[in-house]
N, C-alpha and C positions, 0 to 999 in steps of 0.2 A: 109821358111828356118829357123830352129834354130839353133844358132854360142854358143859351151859349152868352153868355156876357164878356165884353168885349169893350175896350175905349181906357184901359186904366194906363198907368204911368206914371212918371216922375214929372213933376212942376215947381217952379218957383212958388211961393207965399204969392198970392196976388191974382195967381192964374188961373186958367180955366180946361177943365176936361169934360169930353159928353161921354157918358160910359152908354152903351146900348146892350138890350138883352132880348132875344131872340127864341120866339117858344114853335116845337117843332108840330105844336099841333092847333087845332082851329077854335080846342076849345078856348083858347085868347081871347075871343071877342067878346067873353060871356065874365070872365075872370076875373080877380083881383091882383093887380099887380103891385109887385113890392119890389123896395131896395134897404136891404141892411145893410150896416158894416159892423164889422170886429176888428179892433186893435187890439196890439198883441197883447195877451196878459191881462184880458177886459172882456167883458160879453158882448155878445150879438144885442145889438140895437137897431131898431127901426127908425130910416132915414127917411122915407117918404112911398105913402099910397096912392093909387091910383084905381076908382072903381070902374068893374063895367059900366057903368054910366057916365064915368068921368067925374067919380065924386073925388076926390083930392085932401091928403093929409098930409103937412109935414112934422117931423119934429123939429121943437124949442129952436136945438142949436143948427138948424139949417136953414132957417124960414127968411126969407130974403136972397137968398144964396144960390139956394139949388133950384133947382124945377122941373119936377117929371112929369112926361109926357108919355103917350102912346100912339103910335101908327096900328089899326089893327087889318090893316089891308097888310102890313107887313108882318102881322104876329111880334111885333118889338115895339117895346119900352125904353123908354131913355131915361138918363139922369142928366143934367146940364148942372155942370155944378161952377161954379163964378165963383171968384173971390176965396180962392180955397188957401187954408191956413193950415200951419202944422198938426195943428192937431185935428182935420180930416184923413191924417193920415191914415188907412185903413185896410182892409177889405173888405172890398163892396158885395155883396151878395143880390142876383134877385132872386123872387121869389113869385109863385104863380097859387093862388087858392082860387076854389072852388067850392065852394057851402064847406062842410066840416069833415068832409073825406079825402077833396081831392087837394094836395100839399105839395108842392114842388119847389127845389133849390136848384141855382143853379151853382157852377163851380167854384165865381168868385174872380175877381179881379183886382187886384194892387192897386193902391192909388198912395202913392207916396208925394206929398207937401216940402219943398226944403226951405227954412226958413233963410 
């Protein structure tokens, strides 16, 4: 399975980017879909879930903020992220599971904040 993410960029404080991320196979519609990020010099965190069902997790520092979604007619997940501040500054990563085998990343996409 390869995960193509895609929507990152440079933004003012205030503003808004939708990162999407696009899985090349069908198991999507069954999956867990993910978005982390890592700043630099920092660990990978978890930004927000999304289950095959459509069950939904954010973390703490995003919950109001961001909101992901999924299309699985299209095999893509979105991030909508509003109201982004410098320190979302990141790389977004998504991510595809399946029960405790199947583990997928995708490349990673920029998303730089300028205050």
């Amino acid at each position: 399975v390869q995960l193509q993410a895609s929507g990152g960029g440079l933004v003012q404080a205030g503003g808004s980017l939708r990162l999407s991320c696009v899985a090349s196979d069908n198991i999507f519609d069954i999956a867990t879909m993910a978005w982390f990020r890592q700043a630099a010099g920092k660990q990978r965190d978890l930004v927000a879930s999304i289950s095959g069902g459509g069950g939904i997790n954010y973390a703490t520092f995003v919950k109001g903020r961001f909101t992901i979604s999924r299309d699985n007619a299209k095999n893509t997940v979105y991030l909508q992220m509003n109201s982004l501040k410098p320190e979302d500054t990141a790389v977004y990563y998504c991510r595809l599971l399946v029960g405790i085998h199947t583990d997928y990343w995708g490349q990673g996409t920029q998303v730089t904040v300028s205050s």
